[in-house]
N, C-alpha and C positions, 0 to 999 in steps of 0.2 A: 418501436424505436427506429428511428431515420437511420441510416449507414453510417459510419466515421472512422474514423480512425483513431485507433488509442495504442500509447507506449507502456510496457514494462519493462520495470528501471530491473537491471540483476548488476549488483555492486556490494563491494563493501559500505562500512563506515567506520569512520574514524572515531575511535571514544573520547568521548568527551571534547572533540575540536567541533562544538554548533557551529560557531563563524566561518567555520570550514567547508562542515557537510552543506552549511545556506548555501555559499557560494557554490558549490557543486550541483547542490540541485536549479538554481537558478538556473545558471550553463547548460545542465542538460537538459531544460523546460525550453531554452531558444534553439537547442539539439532538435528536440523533438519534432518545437514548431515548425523549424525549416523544412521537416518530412512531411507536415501535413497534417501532424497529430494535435487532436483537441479534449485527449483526456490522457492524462500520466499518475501513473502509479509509482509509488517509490516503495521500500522494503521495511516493516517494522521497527520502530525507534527508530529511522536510518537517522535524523536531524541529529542526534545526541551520540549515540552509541547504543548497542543493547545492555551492557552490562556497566551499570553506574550506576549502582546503588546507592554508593558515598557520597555520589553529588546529583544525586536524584531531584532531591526539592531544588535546587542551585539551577538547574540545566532546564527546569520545566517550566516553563510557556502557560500564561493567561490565555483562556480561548477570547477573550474580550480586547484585553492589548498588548499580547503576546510582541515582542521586536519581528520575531520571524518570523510566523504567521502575520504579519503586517508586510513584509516582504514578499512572503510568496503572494498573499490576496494581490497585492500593488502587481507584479510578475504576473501572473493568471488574467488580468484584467488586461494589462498590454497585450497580451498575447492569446486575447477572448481562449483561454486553455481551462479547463478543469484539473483540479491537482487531490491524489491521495497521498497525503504526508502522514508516516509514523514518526509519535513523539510524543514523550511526558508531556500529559497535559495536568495543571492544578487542580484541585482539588479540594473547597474550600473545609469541607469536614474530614480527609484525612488526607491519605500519604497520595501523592500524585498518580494517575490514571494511565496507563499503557493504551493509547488512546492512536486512532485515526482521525484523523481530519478532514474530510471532505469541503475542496474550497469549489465555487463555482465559479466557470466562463468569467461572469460579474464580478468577480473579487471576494465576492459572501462567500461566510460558511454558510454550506449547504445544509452540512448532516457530520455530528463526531461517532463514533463507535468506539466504548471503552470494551477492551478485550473480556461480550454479548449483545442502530439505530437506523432506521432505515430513512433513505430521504429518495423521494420522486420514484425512477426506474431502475436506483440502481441499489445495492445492498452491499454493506460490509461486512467480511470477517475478518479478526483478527487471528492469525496463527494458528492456534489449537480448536480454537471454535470452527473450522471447517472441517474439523477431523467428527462432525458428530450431524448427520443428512438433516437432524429435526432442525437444526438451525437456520440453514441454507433453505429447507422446503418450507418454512412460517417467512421469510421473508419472500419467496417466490409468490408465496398465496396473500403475502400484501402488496402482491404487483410489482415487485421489481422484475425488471427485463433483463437485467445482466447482475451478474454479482462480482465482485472485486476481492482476491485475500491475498491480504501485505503480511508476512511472516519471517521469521529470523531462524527458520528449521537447519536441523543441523546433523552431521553424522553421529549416529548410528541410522538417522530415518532417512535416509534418500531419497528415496521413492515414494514416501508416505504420502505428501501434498500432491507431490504432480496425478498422482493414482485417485486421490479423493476429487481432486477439483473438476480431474474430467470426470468422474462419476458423477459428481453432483450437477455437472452437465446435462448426462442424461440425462438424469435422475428427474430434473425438474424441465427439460427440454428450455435451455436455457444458457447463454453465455458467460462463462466463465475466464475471469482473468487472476494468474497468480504470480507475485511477484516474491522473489526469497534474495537474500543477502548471499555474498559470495566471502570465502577469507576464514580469515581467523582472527580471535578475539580473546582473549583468557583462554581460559579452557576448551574453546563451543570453536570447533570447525564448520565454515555454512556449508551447506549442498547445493545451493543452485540450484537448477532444476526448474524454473520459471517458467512460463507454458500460458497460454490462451488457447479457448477451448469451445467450440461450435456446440450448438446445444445437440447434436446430432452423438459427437464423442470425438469426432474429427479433432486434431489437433492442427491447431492453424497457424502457430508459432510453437518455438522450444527453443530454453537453453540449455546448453553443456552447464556439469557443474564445479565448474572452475571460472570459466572465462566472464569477465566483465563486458558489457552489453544493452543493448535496445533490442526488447521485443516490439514488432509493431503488427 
């Protein structure tokens, strides 16, 4: 995998304002791009909120002709950028997907991952699924070169993710990017903690867990 440069988003989200969080991730996709960045990650369901249960089916996105994923793909494509977006995605047999989206440079979906799919060199997890190495190591041994996890972790686990992702760094000598939500939501405090991670164990970026931010 050539060199580049990639951003992790560490932010709240707003519940239930989409039109909101679009606009936010937009801005800080041309944030990014002015740094140089050609892959952005953003935080689990950041589009919607994480906890919207009630308006779960209402908030979630056709992967075919989703409004905002039509947005971002159009955004990605001006700004030849790769984008990982959390967000209800539909579901035509039952309740909607806690899903990642992987859009490409081109504007395509690449590759979704419902929270356990891999596309080219690079591999998704969602949240809890990188709390578990077999996960992370079957997608390495299908040739991904980096792996990506957008997650909404929260206190009481601090340290949980940042401590896994550079493990499964080494683990699989392999690059590691983790992006977590910052705030408070209902009940669920996030922890920040967001980090990229050399396949070595080296830590090449970190966030604090409070402060809102770009990792690059």
């Amino acid at each position: 995998m050539p060199p580049f440069t990639a951003c992790v988003v560490q932010t709240p989200s707003y519940p239930y304002d989409k039109a909101g969080n679009l606009q936010r991730a937009l801005d800080t996709m041309e944030t990014a791009a002015a740094q140089g960045a050609s892959l952005i990650l953003f935080p689990e369901m950041f589009l919607t909120g994480y906890l919207i249960r009630n308006k779960l089916e209402e908030l979630s996105e056709s992967l075919e002709d989703g409004p905002a994923l039509a947005a971002l793909s159009a955004k990605a494509k001006a700004l030849s950028m790769g984008v990982l977006m959390g967000l209800p995605l539909k579901n035509p047999t039952g309740k909607p997907y806690n899903a990642i989206v992987m859009i490409d440079r081109d504007g395509t979906i690449a590759g979704v991952q419902a929270k356990t799919h891999f596309f080219g060199g690079v591999g998704i997890l969602v949240c809890y699924d990188g709390e578990f190495p077999e996960t992370a190591r079957s997608l390495a041994l299908d040739g991904a070169k980096m792996i990506c996890m957008c997650a909404a972790n929260m206190t009481p686990y601090e340290d949980y993710h940042f401590v896994y992702m550079r493990t499964r760094a080494m683990e699989n000598r392999i690059y590691t990017l983790y992006c977590n939500y910052i705030g408070n939501e209902k009940r669920f405090h996030y922890c920040g903690q967001s980090g990229i991670f050399h396949p070595t164990g080296r830590i090449l970026a970190e966030a604090d867990q409070e402060t809102p931010g770009l990792l690059y």
